[in-house]
C-alpha positions in Angstrom: -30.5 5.4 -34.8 -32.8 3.0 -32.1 -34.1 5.0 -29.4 -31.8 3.3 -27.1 -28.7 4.2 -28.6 -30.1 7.6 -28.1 -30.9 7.1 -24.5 -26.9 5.6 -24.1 -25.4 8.5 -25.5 -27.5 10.8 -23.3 -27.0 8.7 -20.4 -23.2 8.6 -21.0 -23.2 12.4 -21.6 -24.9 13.0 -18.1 -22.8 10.1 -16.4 -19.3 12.2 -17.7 -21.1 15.9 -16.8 -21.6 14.4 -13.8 -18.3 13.6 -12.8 -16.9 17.0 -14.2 -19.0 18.6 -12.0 -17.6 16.7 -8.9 -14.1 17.1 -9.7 -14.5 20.7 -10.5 -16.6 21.1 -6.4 -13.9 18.7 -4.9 -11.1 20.7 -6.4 -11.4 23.2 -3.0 -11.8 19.6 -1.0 -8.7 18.9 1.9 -6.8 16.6 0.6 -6.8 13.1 1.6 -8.8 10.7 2.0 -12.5 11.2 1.8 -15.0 11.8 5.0 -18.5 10.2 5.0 -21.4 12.8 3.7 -18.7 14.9 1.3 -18.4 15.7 -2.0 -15.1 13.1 -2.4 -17.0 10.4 -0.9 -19.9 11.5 -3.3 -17.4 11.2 -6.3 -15.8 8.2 -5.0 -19.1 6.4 -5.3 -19.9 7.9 -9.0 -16.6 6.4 -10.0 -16.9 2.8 -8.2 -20.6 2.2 -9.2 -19.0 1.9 -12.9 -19.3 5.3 -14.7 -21.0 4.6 -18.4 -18.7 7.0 -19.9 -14.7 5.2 -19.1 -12.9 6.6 -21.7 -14.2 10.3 -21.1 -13.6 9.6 -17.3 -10.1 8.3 -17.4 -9.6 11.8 -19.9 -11.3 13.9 -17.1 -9.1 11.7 -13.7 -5.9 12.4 -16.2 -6.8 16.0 -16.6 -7.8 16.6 -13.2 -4.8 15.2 -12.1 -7.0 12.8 -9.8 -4.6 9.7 -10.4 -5.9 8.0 -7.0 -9.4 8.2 -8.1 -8.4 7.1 -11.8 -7.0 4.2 -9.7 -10.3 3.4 -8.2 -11.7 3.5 -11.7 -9.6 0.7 -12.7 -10.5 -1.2 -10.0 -14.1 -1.2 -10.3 -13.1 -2.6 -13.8 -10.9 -5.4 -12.4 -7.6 -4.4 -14.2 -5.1 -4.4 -11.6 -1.8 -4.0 -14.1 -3.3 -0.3 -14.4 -4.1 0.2 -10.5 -0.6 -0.9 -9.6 0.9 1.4 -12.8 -1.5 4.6 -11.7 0.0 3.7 -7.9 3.1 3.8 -9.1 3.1 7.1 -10.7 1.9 8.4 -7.8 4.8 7.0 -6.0 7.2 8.2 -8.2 5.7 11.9 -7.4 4.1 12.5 -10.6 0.9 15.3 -9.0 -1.7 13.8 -7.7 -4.5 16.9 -6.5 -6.1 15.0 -4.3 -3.2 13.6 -2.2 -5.4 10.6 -1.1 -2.7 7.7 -2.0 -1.1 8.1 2.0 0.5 5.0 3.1 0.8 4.1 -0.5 3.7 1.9 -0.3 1.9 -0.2 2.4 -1.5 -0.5 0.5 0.4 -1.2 -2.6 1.7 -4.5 -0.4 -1.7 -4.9 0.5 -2.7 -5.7 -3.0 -0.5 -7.6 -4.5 -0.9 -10.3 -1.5 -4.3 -10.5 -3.1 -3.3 -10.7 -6.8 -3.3 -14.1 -8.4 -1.2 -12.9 -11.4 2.4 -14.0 -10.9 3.6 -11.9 -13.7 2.5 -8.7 -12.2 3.3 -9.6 -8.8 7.1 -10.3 -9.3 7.4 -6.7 -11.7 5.2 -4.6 -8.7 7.1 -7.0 -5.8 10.5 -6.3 -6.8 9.7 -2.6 -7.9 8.9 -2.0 -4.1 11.3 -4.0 -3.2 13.8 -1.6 -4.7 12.1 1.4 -2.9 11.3 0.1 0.2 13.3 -3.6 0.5 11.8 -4.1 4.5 7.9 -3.9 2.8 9.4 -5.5 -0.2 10.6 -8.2 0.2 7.2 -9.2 2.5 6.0 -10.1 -1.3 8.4 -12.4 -1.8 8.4 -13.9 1.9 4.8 -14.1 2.9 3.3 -17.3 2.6 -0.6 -15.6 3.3 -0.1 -14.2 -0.2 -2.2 -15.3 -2.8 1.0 -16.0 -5.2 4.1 -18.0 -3.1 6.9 -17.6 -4.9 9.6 -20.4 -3.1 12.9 -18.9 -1.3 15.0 -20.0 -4.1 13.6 -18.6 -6.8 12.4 -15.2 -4.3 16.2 -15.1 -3.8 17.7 -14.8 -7.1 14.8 -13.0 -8.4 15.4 -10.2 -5.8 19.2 -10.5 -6.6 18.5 -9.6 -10.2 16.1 -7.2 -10.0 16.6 -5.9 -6.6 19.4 -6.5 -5.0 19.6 -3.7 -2.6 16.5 -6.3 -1.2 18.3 -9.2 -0.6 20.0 -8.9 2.7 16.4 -8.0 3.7 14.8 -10.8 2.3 17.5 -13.6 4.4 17.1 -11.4 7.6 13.0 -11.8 6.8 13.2 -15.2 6.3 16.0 -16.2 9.3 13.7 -14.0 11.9 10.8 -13.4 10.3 9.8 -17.1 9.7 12.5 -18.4 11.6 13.8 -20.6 8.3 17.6 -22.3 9.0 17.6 -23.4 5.8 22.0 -24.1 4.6 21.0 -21.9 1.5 20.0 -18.7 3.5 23.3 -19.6 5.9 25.7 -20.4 3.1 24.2 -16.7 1.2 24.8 -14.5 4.3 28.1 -15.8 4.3 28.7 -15.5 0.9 27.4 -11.7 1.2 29.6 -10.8 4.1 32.5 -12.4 2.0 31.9 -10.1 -0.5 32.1 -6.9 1.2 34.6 -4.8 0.8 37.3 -4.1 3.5 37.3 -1.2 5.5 
């Protein structure tokens, strides 16, 4: 055993005691976001300066119930498929101690206009689309996003995965971005055809 492999495990060991110690002070923290000069924004910077120890902090986040900050751990490491799934549990109500995630729906938008994974993008787009289809269906409509997904294929995607979305998504497009495209007419029509009768 080198001397620097001693010096990583000790370094690793401090780096994880460390965070324990934070999440144990910020525990009696308020919740939400963190304030400049406090103990969250003191473990907010442990985590995003790229703690040596990931696997024992994700273990610690998960056992703290700190999914937010487990969230900004997977940030710093650039895997957004684990941000968005960490957001999403949040979402879905699974405890979060902290309760930092506020607005969550609307920074969840946020990042996906930033993503350049289409993949993920379409799964987390039409997943809030189903939630909230007004926010939604901005993923599918907003050209500023860093993946444009065309009307056409927005449409039936939102139909199939989504399709409490869709009426959202023409009324979007028609006076949102003013499109009088035949193929948002001729769906409205074929949507109002297909309602029941009262």
């Amino acid at each position: 055993v080198t001397k620097a492999a001693i010096g990583l495990v000790v370094f690793q060991t401090v780096s994880a005691a460390l965070l324990h110690i934070l999440l144990i002070l910020d525990s009696k923290s308020p919740s939400g976001l963190a304030t400049v000069g406090s103990l969250r924004a003191e473990l907010y910077a442990v985590v995003d300066s790229g703690v040596e120890c990931f696997d024992r902090a994700e273990s610690l986040l998960e056992h703290f119930h700190r999914l937010y900050v487990l969230s900004r751990l997977y940030q710093q490491k650039k895997s957004s498929a684990r941000v968005l799934s960490t957001w999403k549990r949040i979402l879905d109500g699974e405890p979060d101690f902290g309760d930092e995630f506020r607005d969550g729906e609307l920074e969840l938008r946020k990042y996906l206009s930033k993503l350049k994974d289409r993949k993920i993008v379409i799964e987390y787009g039409t997943w809030l689309a189903q939630r909230n289809p007004k926010l939604g269906v901005q993923v599918f409509a907003d050209e500023s996003n860093r993946v444009v997904i065309p009307p056409n294929e927005s449409l039936q995607i939102l139909r199939r995965h989504a399709p409490n979305a869709v009426k959202e998504f023409l009324e979007y497009l028609v006076f949102g971005k003013k499109v009088s495209s035949s193929m948002v007419f001729t769906e409205q029509l074929l949507m109002e055809c297909s309602k029941p009768n009262m």
